[in-house]
C-alpha positions in Angstrom: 0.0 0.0 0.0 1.1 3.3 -1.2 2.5 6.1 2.0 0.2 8.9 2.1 2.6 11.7 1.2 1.6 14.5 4.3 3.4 17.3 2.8 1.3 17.0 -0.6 -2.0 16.6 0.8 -1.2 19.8 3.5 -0.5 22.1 0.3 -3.6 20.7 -0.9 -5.9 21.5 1.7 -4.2 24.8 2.4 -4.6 25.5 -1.7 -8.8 24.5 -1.0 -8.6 27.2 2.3 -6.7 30.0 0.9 -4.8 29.7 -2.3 -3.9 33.6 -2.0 -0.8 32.8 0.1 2.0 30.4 -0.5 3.2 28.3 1.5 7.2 28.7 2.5 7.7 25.5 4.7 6.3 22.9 6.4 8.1 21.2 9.6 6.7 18.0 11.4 6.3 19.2 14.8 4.9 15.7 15.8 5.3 13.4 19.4 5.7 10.5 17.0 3.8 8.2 19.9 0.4 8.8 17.8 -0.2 8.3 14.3 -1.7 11.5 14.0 0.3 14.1 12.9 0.7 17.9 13.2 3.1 20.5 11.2 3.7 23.9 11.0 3.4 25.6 8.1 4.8 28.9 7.6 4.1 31.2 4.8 5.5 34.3 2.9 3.4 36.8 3.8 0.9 36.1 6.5 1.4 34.0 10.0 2.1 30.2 10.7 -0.7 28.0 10.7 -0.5 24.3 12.3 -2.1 21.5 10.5 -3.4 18.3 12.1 -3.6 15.3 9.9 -5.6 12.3 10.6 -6.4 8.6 8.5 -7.6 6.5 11.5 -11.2 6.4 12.3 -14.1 7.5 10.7 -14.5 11.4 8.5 -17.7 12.2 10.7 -16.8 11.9 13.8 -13.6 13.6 13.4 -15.7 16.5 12.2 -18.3 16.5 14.8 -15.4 16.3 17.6 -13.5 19.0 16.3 -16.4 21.1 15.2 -17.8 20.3 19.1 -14.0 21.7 20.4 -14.2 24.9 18.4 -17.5 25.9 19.6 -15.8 25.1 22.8 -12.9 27.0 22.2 -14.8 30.4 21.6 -17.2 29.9 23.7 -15.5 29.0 27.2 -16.1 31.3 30.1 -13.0 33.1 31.8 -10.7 32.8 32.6 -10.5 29.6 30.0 -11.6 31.9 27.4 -8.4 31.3 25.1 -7.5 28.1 26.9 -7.4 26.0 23.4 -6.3 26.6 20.0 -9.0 28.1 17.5 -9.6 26.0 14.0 -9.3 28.3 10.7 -13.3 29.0 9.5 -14.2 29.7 5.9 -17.3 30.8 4.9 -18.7 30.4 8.3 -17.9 26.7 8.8 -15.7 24.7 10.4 -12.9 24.0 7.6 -11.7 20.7 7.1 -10.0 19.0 4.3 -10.8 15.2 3.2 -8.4 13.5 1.0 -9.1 10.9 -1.3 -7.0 7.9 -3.0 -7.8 4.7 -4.1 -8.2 3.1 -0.9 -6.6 6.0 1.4 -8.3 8.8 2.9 -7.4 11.5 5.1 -8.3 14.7 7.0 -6.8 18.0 7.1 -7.9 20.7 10.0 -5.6 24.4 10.9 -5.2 25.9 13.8 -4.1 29.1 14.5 -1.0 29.3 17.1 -2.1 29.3 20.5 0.5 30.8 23.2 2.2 28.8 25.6 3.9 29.0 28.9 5.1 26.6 31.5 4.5 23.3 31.5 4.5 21.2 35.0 7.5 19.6 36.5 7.8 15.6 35.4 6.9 15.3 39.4 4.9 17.4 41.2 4.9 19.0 44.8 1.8 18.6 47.0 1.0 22.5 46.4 1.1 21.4 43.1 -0.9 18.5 42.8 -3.5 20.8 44.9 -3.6 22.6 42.8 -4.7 21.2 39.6 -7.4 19.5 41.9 -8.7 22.6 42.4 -7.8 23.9 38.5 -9.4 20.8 36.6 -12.5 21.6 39.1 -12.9 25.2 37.9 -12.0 24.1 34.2 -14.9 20.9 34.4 -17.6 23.6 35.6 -16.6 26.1 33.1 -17.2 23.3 30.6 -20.4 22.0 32.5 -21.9 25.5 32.2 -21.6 25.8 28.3 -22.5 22.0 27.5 -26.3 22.7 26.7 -24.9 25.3 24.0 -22.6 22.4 22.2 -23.9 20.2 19.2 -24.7 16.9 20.1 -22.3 14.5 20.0 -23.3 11.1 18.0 -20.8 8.6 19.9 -20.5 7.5 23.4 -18.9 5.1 25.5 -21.6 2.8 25.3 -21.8 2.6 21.6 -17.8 3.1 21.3 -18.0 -0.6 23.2 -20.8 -2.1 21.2 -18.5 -1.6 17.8 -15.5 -3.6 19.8 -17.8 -6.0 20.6 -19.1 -6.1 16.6 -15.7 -6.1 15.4 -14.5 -9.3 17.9 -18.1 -10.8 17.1 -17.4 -10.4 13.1 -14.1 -11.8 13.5 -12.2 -8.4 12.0 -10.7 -8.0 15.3 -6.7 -9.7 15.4 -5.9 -11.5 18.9 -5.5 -14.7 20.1 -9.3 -16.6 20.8 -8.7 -16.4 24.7 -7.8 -12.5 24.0 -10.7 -12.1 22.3 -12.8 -13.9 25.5 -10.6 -11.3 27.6 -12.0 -8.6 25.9 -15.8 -9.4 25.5 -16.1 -10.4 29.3 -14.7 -6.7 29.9 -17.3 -5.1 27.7 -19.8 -6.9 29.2 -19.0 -5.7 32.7 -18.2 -2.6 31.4 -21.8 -2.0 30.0 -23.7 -4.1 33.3 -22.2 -1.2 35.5 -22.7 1.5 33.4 -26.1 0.7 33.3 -26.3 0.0 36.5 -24.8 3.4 37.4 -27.3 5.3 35.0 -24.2 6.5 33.3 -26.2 7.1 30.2 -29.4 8.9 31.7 -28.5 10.0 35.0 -24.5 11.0 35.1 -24.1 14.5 33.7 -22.0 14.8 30.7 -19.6 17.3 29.5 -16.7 17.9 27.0 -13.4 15.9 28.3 -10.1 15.6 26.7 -9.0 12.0 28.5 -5.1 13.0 27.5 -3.5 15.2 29.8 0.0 14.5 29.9 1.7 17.0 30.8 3.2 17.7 27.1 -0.5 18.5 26.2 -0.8 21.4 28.1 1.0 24.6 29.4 0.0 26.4 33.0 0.7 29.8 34.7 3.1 30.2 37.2 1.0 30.5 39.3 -0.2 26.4 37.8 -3.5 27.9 36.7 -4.3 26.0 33.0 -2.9 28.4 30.4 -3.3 26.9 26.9 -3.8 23.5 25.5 -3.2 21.5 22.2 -4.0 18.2 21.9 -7.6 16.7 21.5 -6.8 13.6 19.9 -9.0 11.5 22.7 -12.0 14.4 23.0 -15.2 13.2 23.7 -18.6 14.2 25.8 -18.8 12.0 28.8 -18.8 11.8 32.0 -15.7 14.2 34.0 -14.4 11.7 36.0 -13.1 9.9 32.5 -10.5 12.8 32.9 -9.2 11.5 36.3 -7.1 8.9 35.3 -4.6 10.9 33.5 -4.7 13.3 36.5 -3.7 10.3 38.7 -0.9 9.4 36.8 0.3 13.6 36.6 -0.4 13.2 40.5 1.8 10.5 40.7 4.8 10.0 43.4 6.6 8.3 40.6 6.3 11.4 38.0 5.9 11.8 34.6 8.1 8.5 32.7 9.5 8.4 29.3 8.6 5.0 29.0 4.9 4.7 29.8 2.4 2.2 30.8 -1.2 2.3 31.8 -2.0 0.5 35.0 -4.6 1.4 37.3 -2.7 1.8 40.5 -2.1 5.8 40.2 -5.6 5.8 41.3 -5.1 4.2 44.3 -1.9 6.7 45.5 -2.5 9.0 48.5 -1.5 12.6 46.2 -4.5 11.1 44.0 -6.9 11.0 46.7 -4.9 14.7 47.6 -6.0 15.6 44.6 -9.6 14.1 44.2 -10.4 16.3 47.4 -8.9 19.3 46.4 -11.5 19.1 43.1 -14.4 17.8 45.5 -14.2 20.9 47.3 -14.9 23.2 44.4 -17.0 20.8 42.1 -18.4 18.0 44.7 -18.8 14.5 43.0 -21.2 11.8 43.5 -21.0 8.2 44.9 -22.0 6.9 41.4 -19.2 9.2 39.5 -16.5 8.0 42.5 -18.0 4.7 41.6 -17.6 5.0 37.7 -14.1 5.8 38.2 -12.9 2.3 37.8 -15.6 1.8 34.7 -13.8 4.8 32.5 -10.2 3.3 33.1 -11.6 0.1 32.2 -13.3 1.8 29.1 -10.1 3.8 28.5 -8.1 0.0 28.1 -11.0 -1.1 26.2 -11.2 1.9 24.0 -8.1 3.5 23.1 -6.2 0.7 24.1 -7.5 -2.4 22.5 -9.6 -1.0 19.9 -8.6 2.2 18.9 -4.7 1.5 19.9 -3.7 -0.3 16.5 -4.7 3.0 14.6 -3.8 5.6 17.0 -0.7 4.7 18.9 3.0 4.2 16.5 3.2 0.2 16.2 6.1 -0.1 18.6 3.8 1.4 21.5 0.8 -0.4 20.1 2.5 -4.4 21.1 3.8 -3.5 24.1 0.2 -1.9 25.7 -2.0 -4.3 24.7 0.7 -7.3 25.6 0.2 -5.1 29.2 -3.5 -4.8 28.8 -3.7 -9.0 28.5 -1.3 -9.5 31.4 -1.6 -7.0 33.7 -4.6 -3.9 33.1 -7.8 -5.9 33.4 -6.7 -8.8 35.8 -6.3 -5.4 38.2 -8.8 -3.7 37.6 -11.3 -5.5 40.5 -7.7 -6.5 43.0 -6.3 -3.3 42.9 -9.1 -0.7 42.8 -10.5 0.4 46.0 -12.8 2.3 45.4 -14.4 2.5 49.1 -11.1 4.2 49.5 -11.8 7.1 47.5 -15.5 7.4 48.9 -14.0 7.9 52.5 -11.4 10.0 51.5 -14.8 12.3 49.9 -16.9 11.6 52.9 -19.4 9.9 50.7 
Protein backbone atom coordinates (compact mmCIF):
# COMPACT_ATOMS: atom_id res chain seq x y z
CA UNK A 1 0.00 0.00 0.00
CA UNK A 2 1.13 3.34 -1.18
CA UNK A 3 2.52 6.05 1.98
CA UNK A 4 0.21 8.87 2.10
CA UNK A 5 2.60 11.68 1.20
CA UNK A 6 1.59 14.51 4.32
CA UNK A 7 3.40 17.32 2.84
CA UNK A 8 1.32 16.98 -0.57
CA UNK A 9 -1.99 16.62 0.82
CA UNK A 10 -1.25 19.77 3.51
CA UNK A 11 -0.49 22.14 0.34
CA UNK A 12 -3.62 20.67 -0.92
CA UNK A 13 -5.93 21.52 1.74
CA UNK A 14 -4.16 24.79 2.37
CA UNK A 15 -4.64 25.54 -1.68
CA UNK A 16 -8.80 24.54 -1.04
CA UNK A 17 -8.58 27.19 2.27
CA UNK A 18 -6.71 30.02 0.86
CA UNK A 19 -4.83 29.71 -2.35
CA UNK A 20 -3.88 33.65 -2.04
CA UNK A 21 -0.79 32.82 0.06
CA UNK A 22 1.97 30.39 -0.48
CA UNK A 23 3.24 28.25 1.47
CA UNK A 24 7.19 28.67 2.46
CA UNK A 25 7.68 25.52 4.74
CA UNK A 26 6.33 22.90 6.41
CA UNK A 27 8.08 21.17 9.60
CA UNK A 28 6.74 18.04 11.37
CA UNK A 29 6.31 19.24 14.77
CA UNK A 30 4.86 15.68 15.83
CA UNK A 31 5.26 13.38 19.35
CA UNK A 32 5.69 10.53 17.03
CA UNK A 33 3.77 8.22 19.92
CA UNK A 34 0.45 8.84 17.78
CA UNK A 35 -0.19 8.26 14.34
CA UNK A 36 -1.72 11.49 14.05
CA UNK A 37 0.29 14.06 12.90
CA UNK A 38 0.72 17.86 13.21
CA UNK A 39 3.15 20.51 11.25
CA UNK A 40 3.71 23.95 10.97
CA UNK A 41 3.40 25.61 8.13
CA UNK A 42 4.78 28.94 7.56
CA UNK A 43 4.08 31.17 4.78
CA UNK A 44 5.54 34.31 2.92
CA UNK A 45 3.39 36.75 3.81
CA UNK A 46 0.90 36.12 6.51
CA UNK A 47 1.40 33.99 10.04
CA UNK A 48 2.08 30.20 10.71
CA UNK A 49 -0.73 28.03 10.68
CA UNK A 50 -0.47 24.34 12.28
CA UNK A 51 -2.10 21.51 10.49
CA UNK A 52 -3.40 18.30 12.12
CA UNK A 53 -3.63 15.30 9.87
CA UNK A 54 -5.65 12.29 10.60
CA UNK A 55 -6.38 8.62 8.45
CA UNK A 56 -7.61 6.54 11.47
CA UNK A 57 -11.21 6.40 12.29
CA UNK A 58 -14.11 7.54 10.66
CA UNK A 59 -14.45 11.40 8.45
CA UNK A 60 -17.67 12.16 10.73
CA UNK A 61 -16.75 11.90 13.79
CA UNK A 62 -13.58 13.57 13.43
CA UNK A 63 -15.73 16.51 12.16
CA UNK A 64 -18.26 16.47 14.82
CA UNK A 65 -15.37 16.34 17.58
CA UNK A 66 -13.49 19.01 16.27
CA UNK A 67 -16.38 21.13 15.22
CA UNK A 68 -17.79 20.33 19.10
CA UNK A 69 -14.04 21.72 20.39
CA UNK A 70 -14.21 24.94 18.39
CA UNK A 71 -17.46 25.85 19.61
CA UNK A 72 -15.85 25.12 22.82
CA UNK A 73 -12.88 26.98 22.24
CA UNK A 74 -14.83 30.44 21.56
CA UNK A 75 -17.24 29.88 23.73
CA UNK A 76 -15.51 28.97 27.19
CA UNK A 77 -16.06 31.27 30.08
CA UNK A 78 -13.00 33.15 31.81
CA UNK A 79 -10.67 32.77 32.60
CA UNK A 80 -10.50 29.60 30.04
CA UNK A 81 -11.62 31.88 27.44
CA UNK A 82 -8.39 31.31 25.11
CA UNK A 83 -7.47 28.15 26.95
CA UNK A 84 -7.43 26.01 23.40
CA UNK A 85 -6.32 26.64 20.03
CA UNK A 86 -9.02 28.11 17.54
CA UNK A 87 -9.62 25.99 14.00
CA UNK A 88 -9.26 28.32 10.69
CA UNK A 89 -13.27 28.95 9.52
CA UNK A 90 -14.24 29.73 5.92
CA UNK A 91 -17.34 30.85 4.85
CA UNK A 92 -18.75 30.44 8.34
CA UNK A 93 -17.92 26.71 8.82
CA UNK A 94 -15.70 24.74 10.44
CA UNK A 95 -12.91 24.00 7.55
CA UNK A 96 -11.74 20.73 7.14
CA UNK A 97 -10.04 19.04 4.35
CA UNK A 98 -10.81 15.18 3.24
CA UNK A 99 -8.37 13.52 0.97
CA UNK A 100 -9.05 10.85 -1.30
CA UNK A 101 -6.95 7.90 -3.02
CA UNK A 102 -7.77 4.72 -4.13
CA UNK A 103 -8.23 3.11 -0.85
CA UNK A 104 -6.58 6.04 1.40
CA UNK A 105 -8.33 8.84 2.91
CA UNK A 106 -7.37 11.46 5.06
CA UNK A 107 -8.27 14.73 6.96
CA UNK A 108 -6.76 17.98 7.09
CA UNK A 109 -7.91 20.65 9.97
CA UNK A 110 -5.56 24.35 10.87
CA UNK A 111 -5.23 25.92 13.84
CA UNK A 112 -4.05 29.14 14.48
CA UNK A 113 -1.02 29.34 17.12
CA UNK A 114 -2.14 29.30 20.51
CA UNK A 115 0.50 30.82 23.24
CA UNK A 116 2.20 28.85 25.61
CA UNK A 117 3.88 29.02 28.91
CA UNK A 118 5.11 26.59 31.52
CA UNK A 119 4.53 23.28 31.51
CA UNK A 120 4.48 21.21 35.03
CA UNK A 121 7.51 19.61 36.53
CA UNK A 122 7.80 15.62 35.40
CA UNK A 123 6.94 15.27 39.37
CA UNK A 124 4.89 17.37 41.20
CA UNK A 125 4.87 19.01 44.79
CA UNK A 126 1.83 18.65 46.98
CA UNK A 127 0.98 22.47 46.44
CA UNK A 128 1.14 21.40 43.05
CA UNK A 129 -0.93 18.55 42.78
CA UNK A 130 -3.53 20.78 44.94
CA UNK A 131 -3.62 22.58 42.85
CA UNK A 132 -4.70 21.15 39.62
CA UNK A 133 -7.41 19.49 41.86
CA UNK A 134 -8.72 22.60 42.39
CA UNK A 135 -7.82 23.91 38.50
CA UNK A 136 -9.38 20.82 36.57
CA UNK A 137 -12.51 21.62 39.07
CA UNK A 138 -12.90 25.23 37.93
CA UNK A 139 -12.05 24.09 34.17
CA UNK A 140 -14.85 20.95 34.36
CA UNK A 141 -17.59 23.57 35.63
CA UNK A 142 -16.64 26.09 33.06
CA UNK A 143 -17.20 23.31 30.62
CA UNK A 144 -20.36 21.98 32.50
CA UNK A 145 -21.88 25.48 32.20
CA UNK A 146 -21.59 25.79 28.34
CA UNK A 147 -22.54 21.95 27.50
CA UNK A 148 -26.26 22.67 26.66
CA UNK A 149 -24.92 25.27 23.95
CA UNK A 150 -22.55 22.41 22.22
CA UNK A 151 -23.87 20.24 19.22
CA UNK A 152 -24.67 16.90 20.11
CA UNK A 153 -22.26 14.47 19.98
CA UNK A 154 -23.27 11.08 17.99
CA UNK A 155 -20.78 8.58 19.86
CA UNK A 156 -20.50 7.47 23.44
CA UNK A 157 -18.90 5.14 25.45
CA UNK A 158 -21.65 2.78 25.27
CA UNK A 159 -21.75 2.63 21.56
CA UNK A 160 -17.84 3.11 21.35
CA UNK A 161 -18.00 -0.63 23.20
CA UNK A 162 -20.77 -2.08 21.21
CA UNK A 163 -18.55 -1.60 17.79
CA UNK A 164 -15.54 -3.55 19.78
CA UNK A 165 -17.83 -5.98 20.65
CA UNK A 166 -19.10 -6.14 16.55
CA UNK A 167 -15.71 -6.08 15.37
CA UNK A 168 -14.48 -9.27 17.87
CA UNK A 169 -18.09 -10.81 17.14
CA UNK A 170 -17.42 -10.45 13.08
CA UNK A 171 -14.14 -11.80 13.50
CA UNK A 172 -12.24 -8.38 12.03
CA UNK A 173 -10.67 -7.96 15.29
CA UNK A 174 -6.67 -9.72 15.43
CA UNK A 175 -5.93 -11.48 18.93
CA UNK A 176 -5.51 -14.73 20.05
CA UNK A 177 -9.34 -16.57 20.81
CA UNK A 178 -8.66 -16.45 24.65
CA UNK A 179 -7.76 -12.49 23.98
CA UNK A 180 -10.71 -12.09 22.33
CA UNK A 181 -12.80 -13.90 25.45
CA UNK A 182 -10.59 -11.25 27.64
CA UNK A 183 -12.05 -8.61 25.93
CA UNK A 184 -15.84 -9.42 25.52
CA UNK A 185 -16.09 -10.40 29.27
CA UNK A 186 -14.71 -6.74 29.90
CA UNK A 187 -17.31 -5.12 27.70
CA UNK A 188 -19.79 -6.90 29.22
CA UNK A 189 -18.98 -5.74 32.75
CA UNK A 190 -18.15 -2.65 31.41
CA UNK A 191 -21.78 -1.97 30.04
CA UNK A 192 -23.74 -4.08 33.28
CA UNK A 193 -22.18 -1.23 35.52
CA UNK A 194 -22.67 1.55 33.39
CA UNK A 195 -26.09 0.69 33.25
CA UNK A 196 -26.33 0.01 36.45
CA UNK A 197 -24.82 3.41 37.43
CA UNK A 198 -27.33 5.26 34.96
CA UNK A 199 -24.18 6.46 33.28
CA UNK A 200 -26.23 7.14 30.17
CA UNK A 201 -29.40 8.92 31.70
CA UNK A 202 -28.50 9.98 35.00
CA UNK A 203 -24.49 10.96 35.12
CA UNK A 204 -24.07 14.54 33.66
CA UNK A 205 -21.99 14.81 30.68
CA UNK A 206 -19.58 17.35 29.53
CA UNK A 207 -16.70 17.91 27.01
CA UNK A 208 -13.44 15.91 28.26
CA UNK A 209 -10.06 15.59 26.67
CA UNK A 210 -8.97 11.99 28.49
CA UNK A 211 -5.06 12.97 27.51
CA UNK A 212 -3.50 15.21 29.85
CA UNK A 213 0.03 14.53 29.94
CA UNK A 214 1.75 16.97 30.83
CA UNK A 215 3.23 17.69 27.12
CA UNK A 216 -0.49 18.47 26.20
CA UNK A 217 -0.80 21.42 28.10
CA UNK A 218 0.96 24.60 29.44
CA UNK A 219 -0.05 26.42 33.00
CA UNK A 220 0.68 29.80 34.69
CA UNK A 221 3.09 30.23 37.18
CA UNK A 222 0.98 30.53 39.28
CA UNK A 223 -0.24 26.45 37.81
CA UNK A 224 -3.54 27.91 36.67
CA UNK A 225 -4.25 26.04 33.02
CA UNK A 226 -2.90 28.43 30.38
CA UNK A 227 -3.27 26.88 26.92
CA UNK A 228 -3.81 23.54 25.49
CA UNK A 229 -3.24 21.47 22.23
CA UNK A 230 -4.01 18.20 21.92
CA UNK A 231 -7.57 16.72 21.48
CA UNK A 232 -6.76 13.62 19.88
CA UNK A 233 -8.97 11.51 22.70
CA UNK A 234 -12.03 14.39 23.01
CA UNK A 235 -15.22 13.23 23.68
CA UNK A 236 -18.64 14.24 25.76
CA UNK A 237 -18.75 12.04 28.77
CA UNK A 238 -18.82 11.81 32.03
CA UNK A 239 -15.69 14.21 33.97
CA UNK A 240 -14.39 11.66 35.97
CA UNK A 241 -13.08 9.93 32.54
CA UNK A 242 -10.49 12.78 32.91
CA UNK A 243 -9.21 11.45 36.32
CA UNK A 244 -7.10 8.87 35.29
CA UNK A 245 -4.58 10.89 33.54
CA UNK A 246 -4.73 13.32 36.46
CA UNK A 247 -3.73 10.29 38.75
CA UNK A 248 -0.90 9.44 36.75
CA UNK A 249 0.28 13.62 36.61
CA UNK A 250 -0.40 13.23 40.50
CA UNK A 251 1.79 10.51 40.73
CA UNK A 252 4.84 10.02 43.45
CA UNK A 253 6.64 8.33 40.59
CA UNK A 254 6.32 11.37 38.02
CA UNK A 255 5.91 11.83 34.59
CA UNK A 256 8.13 8.49 32.68
CA UNK A 257 9.49 8.45 29.32
CA UNK A 258 8.59 4.95 28.98
CA UNK A 259 4.92 4.73 29.82
CA UNK A 260 2.42 2.16 30.83
CA UNK A 261 -1.18 2.34 31.76
CA UNK A 262 -2.02 0.50 35.01
CA UNK A 263 -4.59 1.43 37.34
CA UNK A 264 -2.69 1.79 40.50
CA UNK A 265 -2.08 5.82 40.22
CA UNK A 266 -5.63 5.78 41.33
CA UNK A 267 -5.14 4.18 44.28
CA UNK A 268 -1.91 6.69 45.48
CA UNK A 269 -2.52 8.99 48.45
CA UNK A 270 -1.50 12.62 46.16
CA UNK A 271 -4.47 11.09 43.98
CA UNK A 272 -6.85 10.97 46.73
CA UNK A 273 -4.87 14.69 47.60
CA UNK A 274 -6.00 15.63 44.57
CA UNK A 275 -9.62 14.13 44.20
CA UNK A 276 -10.38 16.29 47.38
CA UNK A 277 -8.91 19.29 46.40
CA UNK A 278 -11.46 19.07 43.10
CA UNK A 279 -14.39 17.82 45.50
CA UNK A 280 -14.19 20.85 47.27
CA UNK A 281 -14.87 23.18 44.36
CA UNK A 282 -17.04 20.80 42.12
CA UNK A 283 -18.38 17.98 44.66
CA UNK A 284 -18.78 14.46 42.96
CA UNK A 285 -21.20 11.84 43.54
CA UNK A 286 -20.96 8.18 44.89
CA UNK A 287 -21.99 6.86 41.40
CA UNK A 288 -19.21 9.21 39.50
CA UNK A 289 -16.53 7.99 42.45
CA UNK A 290 -18.04 4.66 41.56
CA UNK A 291 -17.57 4.96 37.73
CA UNK A 292 -14.09 5.84 38.18
CA UNK A 293 -12.88 2.30 37.79
CA UNK A 294 -15.55 1.84 34.70
CA UNK A 295 -13.84 4.75 32.48
CA UNK A 296 -10.17 3.26 33.12
CA UNK A 297 -11.63 0.12 32.24
CA UNK A 298 -13.33 1.80 29.07
CA UNK A 299 -10.12 3.77 28.48
CA UNK A 300 -8.07 -0.05 28.07
CA UNK A 301 -10.98 -1.07 26.25
CA UNK A 302 -11.20 1.92 23.98
CA UNK A 303 -8.09 3.52 23.06
CA UNK A 304 -6.23 0.69 24.06
CA UNK A 305 -7.48 -2.43 22.54
CA UNK A 306 -9.59 -1.01 19.87
CA UNK A 307 -8.57 2.18 18.88
CA UNK A 308 -4.71 1.50 19.92
CA UNK A 309 -3.68 -0.29 16.45
CA UNK A 310 -4.70 3.04 14.63
CA UNK A 311 -3.75 5.57 17.03
CA UNK A 312 -0.65 4.67 18.88
CA UNK A 313 3.00 4.18 16.53
CA UNK A 314 3.17 0.18 16.22
CA UNK A 315 6.07 -0.11 18.63
CA UNK A 316 3.82 1.44 21.48
CA UNK A 317 0.80 -0.37 20.11
CA UNK A 318 2.47 -4.39 21.14
CA UNK A 319 3.79 -3.48 24.15
CA UNK A 320 0.16 -1.88 25.72
CA UNK A 321 -2.03 -4.35 24.75
CA UNK A 322 0.66 -7.31 25.63
CA UNK A 323 0.23 -5.13 29.17
CA UNK A 324 -3.47 -4.84 28.78
CA UNK A 325 -3.75 -9.02 28.52
CA UNK A 326 -1.28 -9.53 31.42
CA UNK A 327 -1.62 -7.00 33.66
CA UNK A 328 -4.61 -3.85 33.14
CA UNK A 329 -7.79 -5.89 33.36
CA UNK A 330 -6.68 -8.81 35.75
CA UNK A 331 -6.28 -5.45 38.23
CA UNK A 332 -8.81 -3.70 37.64
CA UNK A 333 -11.28 -5.53 40.47
CA UNK A 334 -7.68 -6.50 42.95
CA UNK A 335 -6.27 -3.33 42.91
CA UNK A 336 -9.11 -0.73 42.75
CA UNK A 337 -10.53 0.40 45.97
CA UNK A 338 -12.85 2.35 45.45
CA UNK A 339 -14.38 2.50 49.12
CA UNK A 340 -11.14 4.24 49.45
CA UNK A 341 -11.78 7.08 47.51
CA UNK A 342 -15.49 7.36 48.93
CA UNK A 343 -14.03 7.88 52.49
CA UNK A 344 -11.44 10.02 51.47
CA UNK A 345 -14.84 12.30 49.90
CA UNK A 346 -16.89 11.64 52.91
CA UNK A 347 -19.41 9.87 50.71
Amino acid sequence: MEKIDNYHIIRQAWKEFDDRHEIKGIFDVSAHVSTNSVYKVSFYDRQPVFAKLSDYGKFEHFKEDHIIINNLANNLEIPYENFLAQSLVKRNDLFIYRYYAQDRCAWVVFYNPIKVKAKLPRRLEDRQVKKMGRELARFHKACYNISAQLPIASKSVVTDIHQLQKTIREQKFCAKPDQKDLILHQCNIFLENADHYNYMTEIETIPVFVDWNIGNFSVTAEGKFYSRWDYDWFRISSRVMDFYFFSRVCSDIGDRTVFSYMINPLMEDRFIMFLKEYHRIYPLTEPEVRLIKECYRFFILNYVIKDGPYFFQQSYTYKLQKEAYESYFPTIETNFQVEKLLRALKL
